[in-house]
N, C-alpha and C positions, 0 to 999 in steps of 0.2 A: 120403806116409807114412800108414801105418795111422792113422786115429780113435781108431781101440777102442785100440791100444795106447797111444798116446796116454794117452787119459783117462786107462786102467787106471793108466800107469806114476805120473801127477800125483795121483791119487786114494791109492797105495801111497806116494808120498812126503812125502801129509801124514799120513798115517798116522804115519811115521816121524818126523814134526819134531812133530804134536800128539796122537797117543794112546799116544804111548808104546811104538810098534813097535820092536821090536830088531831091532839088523839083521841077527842070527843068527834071524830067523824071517821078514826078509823075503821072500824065495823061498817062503817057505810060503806065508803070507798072500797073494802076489798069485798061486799056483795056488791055491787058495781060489777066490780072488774067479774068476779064468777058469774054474774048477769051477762056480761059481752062474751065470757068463753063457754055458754049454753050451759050453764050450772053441771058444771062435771063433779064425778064425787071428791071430798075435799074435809080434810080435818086439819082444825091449826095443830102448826108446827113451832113458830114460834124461832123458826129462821128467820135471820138478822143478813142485812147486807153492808158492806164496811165502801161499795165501790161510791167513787165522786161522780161517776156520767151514767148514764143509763144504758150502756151498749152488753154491759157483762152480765143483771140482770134481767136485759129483753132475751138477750140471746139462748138464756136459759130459760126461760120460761119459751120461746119459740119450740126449742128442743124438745123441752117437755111435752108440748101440746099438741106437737108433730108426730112423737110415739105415739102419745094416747090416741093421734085420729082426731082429733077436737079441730084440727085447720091443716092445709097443706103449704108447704115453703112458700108457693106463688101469693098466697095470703097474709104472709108475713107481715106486707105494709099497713096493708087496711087493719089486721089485729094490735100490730104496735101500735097504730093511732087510736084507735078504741081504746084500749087498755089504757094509756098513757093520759087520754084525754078524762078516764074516768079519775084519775089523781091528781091532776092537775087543778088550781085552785081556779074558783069561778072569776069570770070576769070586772065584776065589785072589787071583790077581795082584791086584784093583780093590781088595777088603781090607786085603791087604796094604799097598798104598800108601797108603788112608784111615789104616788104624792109625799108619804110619812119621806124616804130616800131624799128627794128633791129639797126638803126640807135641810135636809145635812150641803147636798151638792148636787148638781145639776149631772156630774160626771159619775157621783156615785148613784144616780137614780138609773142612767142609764149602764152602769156597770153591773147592778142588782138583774135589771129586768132584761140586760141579756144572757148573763150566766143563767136567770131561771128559763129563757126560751130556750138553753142550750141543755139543760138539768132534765128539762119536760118532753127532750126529744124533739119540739119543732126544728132548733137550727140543727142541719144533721151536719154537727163540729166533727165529727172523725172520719166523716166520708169528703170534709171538704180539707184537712189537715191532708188527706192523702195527695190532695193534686199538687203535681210539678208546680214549683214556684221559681220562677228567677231572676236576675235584671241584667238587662244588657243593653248597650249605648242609648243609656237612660231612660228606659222603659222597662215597665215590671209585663213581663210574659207567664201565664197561668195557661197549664193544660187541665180542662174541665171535666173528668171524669165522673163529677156526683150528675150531670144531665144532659141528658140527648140533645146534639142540635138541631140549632136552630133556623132555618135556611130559607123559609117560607115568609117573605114580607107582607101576602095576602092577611096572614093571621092576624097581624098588627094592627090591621083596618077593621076589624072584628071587634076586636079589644077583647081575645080572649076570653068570648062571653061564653055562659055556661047554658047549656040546653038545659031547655026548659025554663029557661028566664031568671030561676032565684038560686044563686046569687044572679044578678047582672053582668057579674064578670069576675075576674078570677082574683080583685083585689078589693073587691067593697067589703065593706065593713060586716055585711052579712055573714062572710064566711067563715067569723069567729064562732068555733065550737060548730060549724055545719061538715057532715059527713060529705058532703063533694069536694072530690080533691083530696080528701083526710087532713080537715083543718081543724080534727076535733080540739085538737093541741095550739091553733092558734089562739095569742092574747095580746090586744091592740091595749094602748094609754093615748090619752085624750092629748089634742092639740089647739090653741087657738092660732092662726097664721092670718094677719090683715083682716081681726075680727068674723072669721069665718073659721067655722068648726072641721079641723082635720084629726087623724088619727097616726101613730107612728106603732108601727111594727117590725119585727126584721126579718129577713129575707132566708128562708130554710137552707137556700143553697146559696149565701152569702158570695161574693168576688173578692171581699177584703173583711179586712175589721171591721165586727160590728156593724157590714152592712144591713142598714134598714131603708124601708121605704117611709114618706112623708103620704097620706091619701084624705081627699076629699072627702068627707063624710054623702057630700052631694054627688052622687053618681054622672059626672061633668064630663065634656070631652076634652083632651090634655088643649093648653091652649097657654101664650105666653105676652101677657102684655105690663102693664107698669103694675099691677096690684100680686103679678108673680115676682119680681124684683123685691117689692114689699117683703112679699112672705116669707122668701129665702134669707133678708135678712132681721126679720125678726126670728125666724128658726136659732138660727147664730147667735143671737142674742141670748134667746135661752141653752143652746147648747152651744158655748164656744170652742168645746173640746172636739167638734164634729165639724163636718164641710157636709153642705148640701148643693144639688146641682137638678138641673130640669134638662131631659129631653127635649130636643126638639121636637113639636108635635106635627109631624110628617113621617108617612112610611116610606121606609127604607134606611131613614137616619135615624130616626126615633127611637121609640123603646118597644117591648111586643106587647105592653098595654095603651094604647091611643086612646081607649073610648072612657078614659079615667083620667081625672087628672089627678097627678102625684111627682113628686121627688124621690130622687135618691141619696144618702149619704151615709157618712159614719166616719168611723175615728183611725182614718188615714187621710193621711199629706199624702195626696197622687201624683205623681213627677211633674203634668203640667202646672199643678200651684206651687214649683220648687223652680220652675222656669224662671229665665233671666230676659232682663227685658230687653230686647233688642233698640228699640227707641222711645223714650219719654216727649208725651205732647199734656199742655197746658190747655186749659181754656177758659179766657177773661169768666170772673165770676164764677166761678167754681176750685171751692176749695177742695182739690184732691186734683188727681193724676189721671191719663190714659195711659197703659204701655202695650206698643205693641209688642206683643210677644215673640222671644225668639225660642220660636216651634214649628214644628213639620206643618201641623193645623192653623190655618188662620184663626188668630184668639186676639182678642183687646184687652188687656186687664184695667177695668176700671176702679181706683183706688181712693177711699175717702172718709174719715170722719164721719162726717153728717150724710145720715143714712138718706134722707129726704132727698136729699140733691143727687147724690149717689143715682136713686129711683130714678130720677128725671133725666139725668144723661144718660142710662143705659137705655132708657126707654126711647131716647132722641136715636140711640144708635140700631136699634132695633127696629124703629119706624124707617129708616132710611134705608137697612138692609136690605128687608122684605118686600121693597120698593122698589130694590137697585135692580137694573138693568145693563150688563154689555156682554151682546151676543158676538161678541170678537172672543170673548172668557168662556162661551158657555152661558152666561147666568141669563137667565131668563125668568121672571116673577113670577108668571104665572101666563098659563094658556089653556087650550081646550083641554089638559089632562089635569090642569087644576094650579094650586098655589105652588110654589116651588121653593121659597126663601125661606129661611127660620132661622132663630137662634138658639142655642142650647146653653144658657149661665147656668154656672157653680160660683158657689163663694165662699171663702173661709175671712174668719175674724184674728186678725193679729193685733203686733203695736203700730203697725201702720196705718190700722181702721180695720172697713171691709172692705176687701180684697174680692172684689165682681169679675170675674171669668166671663167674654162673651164670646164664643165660637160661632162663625159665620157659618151656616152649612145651608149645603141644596141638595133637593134630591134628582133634579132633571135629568132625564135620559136620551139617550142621541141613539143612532141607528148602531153606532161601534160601539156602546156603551150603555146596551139596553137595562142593564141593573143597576145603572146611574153614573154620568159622570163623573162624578164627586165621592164614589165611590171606593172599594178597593179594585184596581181594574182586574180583568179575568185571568193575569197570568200569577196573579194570587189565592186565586178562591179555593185551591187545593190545598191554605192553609188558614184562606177564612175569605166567607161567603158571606156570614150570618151582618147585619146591618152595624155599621160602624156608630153606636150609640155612644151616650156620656161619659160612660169609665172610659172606652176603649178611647174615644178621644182626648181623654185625658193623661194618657198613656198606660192603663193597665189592660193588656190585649186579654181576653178570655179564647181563648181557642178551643178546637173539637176534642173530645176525650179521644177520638182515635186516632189522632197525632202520636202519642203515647208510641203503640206500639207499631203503627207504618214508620215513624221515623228511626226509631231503635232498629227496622230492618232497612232502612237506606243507610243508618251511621254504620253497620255490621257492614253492608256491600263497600262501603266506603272503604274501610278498613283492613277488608280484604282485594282490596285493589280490582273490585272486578265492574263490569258494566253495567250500570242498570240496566233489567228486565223488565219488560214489558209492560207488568202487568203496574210495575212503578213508575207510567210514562207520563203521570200527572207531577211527581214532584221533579220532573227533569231541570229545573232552575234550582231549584233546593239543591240537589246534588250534583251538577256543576258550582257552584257558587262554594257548598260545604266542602266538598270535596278541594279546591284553592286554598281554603282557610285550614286544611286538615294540612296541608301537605306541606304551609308554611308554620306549622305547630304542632306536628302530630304526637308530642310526649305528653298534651293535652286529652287526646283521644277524640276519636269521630264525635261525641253527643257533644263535647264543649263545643265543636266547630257548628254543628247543628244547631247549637244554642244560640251562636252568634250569627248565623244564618236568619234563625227566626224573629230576632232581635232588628235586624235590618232588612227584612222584610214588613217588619209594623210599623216601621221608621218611613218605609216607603209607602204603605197604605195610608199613614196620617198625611205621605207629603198629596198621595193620590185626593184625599179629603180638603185639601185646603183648596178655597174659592179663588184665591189671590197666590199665585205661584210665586210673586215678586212682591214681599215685603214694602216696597216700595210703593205700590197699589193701596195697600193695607194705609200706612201713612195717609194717601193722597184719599182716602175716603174718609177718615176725621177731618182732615185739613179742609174736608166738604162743608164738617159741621163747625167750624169755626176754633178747632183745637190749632196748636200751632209750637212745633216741637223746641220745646227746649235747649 
C-alpha cells in the first residue's frame, strides 16, 4: 500500500480528533496538504491516528515522502509547516473558540489555545521538554538546545526585520499564516491593553510555561512610560493566572525585538516574584508598598490595590531612573552614544494586589567593559554572552545549547582527575570552581558540581547587572522620592 497515503490519511485524522477539523472540510484539508506535497499519486486508505501530539504522524509522513523523492530531510521544516498550516483552523475560527473558552475562564481560554499551538505544531513542546532544566541557589538554569545563539546585540537594533519589508519584523501580526519564517501554523487572539489593540500568542521555542508574547498590533518601537504600567496591569487583570513583564527598550539589556513593542509572560512564578524583600518603604499617600528586593539585581517591588496609583509611582520611579546620574557607579543617562537608563517591570496579581517588579538596568559601556557595564562581565561569556534580558533577570538563565556537551567533557576530565586541555581554556573558572565543589561531594558526581557551578555563576551575572551594588543606594533613591522605610 501507498506510504504517502498512508501518512497523509493518519496525519488528516488527527487533524480531525485534535485540531478541530470538520468533517465537512475534510476532503479539503487533505487536497490541501496533497496540493503542498506536488499532488503525488494517492488513494484513501482510511488510516486512523490514536497519537495526542503531532511528532509521530509528521515523522511518518517526512519518511514517507523522503522515499518517494517528493522532499529531502533538509526540508523537513518548511514541509511540516505547510502541511500543518494546511489543517490548522483559520484565524476567525481560533478566536472564535478562545472567546467561547474565556467565557468558562480566563485560565481555561488560555489552557485551550495553547495545547492547540502545541497540537498544530507551532510550540515545538518535545524539542523544548528535551532541554536540561534545573535550580540551583534559587535560580532555575535551562540549557537551550531547540535554538542557536544568540550573541549579536546589533540585531536587536533592527528589530529582527524581515527583507523585503512585509512582515516588518519577525513579530507583527502579519506573520500569522505568512510563509516567512514558516508561520503558516501561527494563530494570534485579540488583546485590548490601555484601550489599544494588542494581540497575544506564544512563543514556538517557549523558556517556561506557556510562554507567550503580549504585541502591538501598531508596528511601534518598544518603549516604556506610565501607559506601559497601565497595560501590564490590565493584562493581569484579565489573566491572573499569568505574570507579564516588558524589556527594557535598550540594546544589550533588552529583548532581540526593539523595533516592536511587546511583553512577555505566562504561567510561572519566576524566582524573582518569589523574592523576599529585603526593606519595606512607605509613602505618605499611597496606599500600597515599595520593597526593595533582596536580589543579585537591583528590583523595587512596588505593591498595591489601586492599580491607578500603583501607575503613577512606578512611573515617578522610572522618570527618576532614567534621569539618574553618578558617574562614581558607572551610571551615566545618556551621551553621545545615546540614552543609557531604562527599566524593565513585570507584574503578577496576588492577595496582596499587584505586585510591580521594577528593575533598574543600564546598558553603558566603559573602555574595560566594552559589552556593557552592567553587563555579564567577560570572565563569563563562555557561559553567556547573549544580553541579560527579562527572564534571565528574573532568575530563569537560558544558556547556549552547546553547554550540553562542552560541559559533560569538562565534568568527565573532572572526574578523571586530569588537567584541562587547551582547547577547554575558556571554561578555566568553571573548572577550577567545579572541580572544589567535586572534590568536597564527589558521591554527587562531576555534573551535579557543574550544576552548582552554573547556578553561581548566574548568581554572579545578576549581581554583575545590578546598578546599585549596595542595597543601601537602592533605599537612598526612594528616600529621593519621598518613600520612607518602615
Amino acid at each position: 500500500m501507498n506510504k504517502v497515503s498512508i501518512a497523509i490519511d493518519k496525519l488528516v485524522n488527527y487533524a480531525r480528533k485534535n485540531l478541530e477539523l470538520a468533517e465537512e472540510n475534510e476532503i479539503c484539508a487533505r487536497n490541501a496538504v496533497l496540493d503542498v506535497l506536488g499532488q503525488p499519486e494517492y488513494a484513501f486508505t482510511g488510516a486512523e491516528c490514536d497519537d495526542a501530539a503531532p511528532d509521530g504522524p509528521l515523522a511518518e509522513l517526512f519518511a514517507a515522502c523522503e522515499e518517494a523523492g517528493i522532499f529531502t530531510p533538509d526540508e523537513r521544516e518548511e514541509y511540516g509547516d505547510k502541511v500543518m498550516g494546511a489543517l490548522t483552523l483559520p484565524p476567525k475560527a481560533v478566536r472564535e473558540r478562545f472567546a467561547a473558552e474565556l467565557e468558562v475562564s480566563s485560565k481555561a481560554a488560555t489552557d485551550w489555545f495553547y495545547t492547540y499551538c502545541v497540537k498544530n505544531d507551532y510550540v515545538k513542546k518535545s524539542k523544548l521538554d528535551k532541554n536540561p532544566r534545573f535550580e540551583e541557589g534559587g535560580l532555575v538554569v535551562t540549557i537551550n538546545k531547540a535554538k542557536p545563539e544568540f550573541r549579536d546585540p546589533k540585531k536587536a537594533a533592527s528589530g529582527n526585520s524581515v527583507k523585503g519589508g512585509y512582515p516588518k519584523c519577525a513579530i507583527c501580526r502579519e506573520n500569522e499564516g505568512c510563509p516567512v519564517r514558516n508561520k503558516r501554523t501561527l494563530r494570534t487572539v485579540d488583546l485590548t491593553l490601555d484601550g489599544e489593540k494588542w494581540f497575544w500568542q506564544y512563543s514556538p521555542y517557549g523558556y517556561f510555561h506557556q510562554h507567550g508574547i503580549a504585541v502591538n498590533c501598531t508596528h511601534t518601537p518598544m518603549h516604556v512610560n506610565k501607559s506601559t504600567f497601565i497595560k501590564l496591569t490590565d493584562f493581569v487583570d484579565k489573566f491572573p493566572h499569568y505574570f507579564i513583564g516588558c524589556n527594557a527598550p535598550l540594546p544589550r539589556i533588552g529583548g532581540s525585538v526593539l523595533a516592536h513593542d511587546h511583553f512577555q509572560g505566562g504561567g510561572e512564578i519566576l524566582p524573582m516574584h518569589r523574592a523576599a524583600a529585603y526593606k519595606t518603604l512607605k509613602l505618605d499617600g499611597f496606599d500600597g508598598i515599595a520593597e526593595v528586593l533582596d536580589w543579585p539585581g537591583t528590583v523595587i517591588r512596588v505593591v498595591s490595590k489601586d492599580r491607578a496609583a500603583l501607575a503613577d509611582v512606578c512611573e515617578s520611579i522610572r522618570a527618576k531612573w532614567v534621569a539618574y546620574k553618578d558617574e562614581a557607579l558607572g551610571i551615566i543617562p545618556e551621551d553621545e552614544q545615546g540614552v543609557h537608563n531604562a527599566v524593565s517591570p513585570t507584574v503578577v496579581k496576588t492577595e496582596r494586589g499587584y505586585e510591580m517588579g521594577i528593575i533598574l538596568r543600564s546598558n553603558i559601556t566603559s573602555e574595560q567593559y566594552p559589552d556593557g557595564v552592567f553587563h555579564a562581565h567577560p570572565e563569563f561569556h563562555s557561559i553567556k554572552k547573549e544580553s541579560i534580558g527579562l527572564i534571565e533577570a528574573q532568575g530563569l538563565f537560558i544558556l547556549p545549547g552547546r553547554l550540553e556537551g562542552e560541559l559533560s567533557q569538562v565534568a568527565k576530565i573532572i572526574e578523571e582527575g586530569k588537567e584541562l586541555p587547551e582547547e577547554f581554556s575558556q571554561f578555566s573558572l568553571v573548572y577550577t570552581e567545579a572541580k572544589e565543589l567535586y572534590a568536597g561531594s564527589p558521591a554527587e558526581g562531576a555534573w551535579a558540581a557543574i550544576q552548582r557551578e552554573l547556578g553561581s555563576i548566574c548568581h554572579r551575572i545578576l549581581q554583575n547587572t545590578a546598578v546599585f551594588k549596595d542595597k543601601g543606594l537602592t533605599i537612598k533613591f526612594l528616600e529621593e522620592l519621598g518613600f520612607k522605610t518602615v
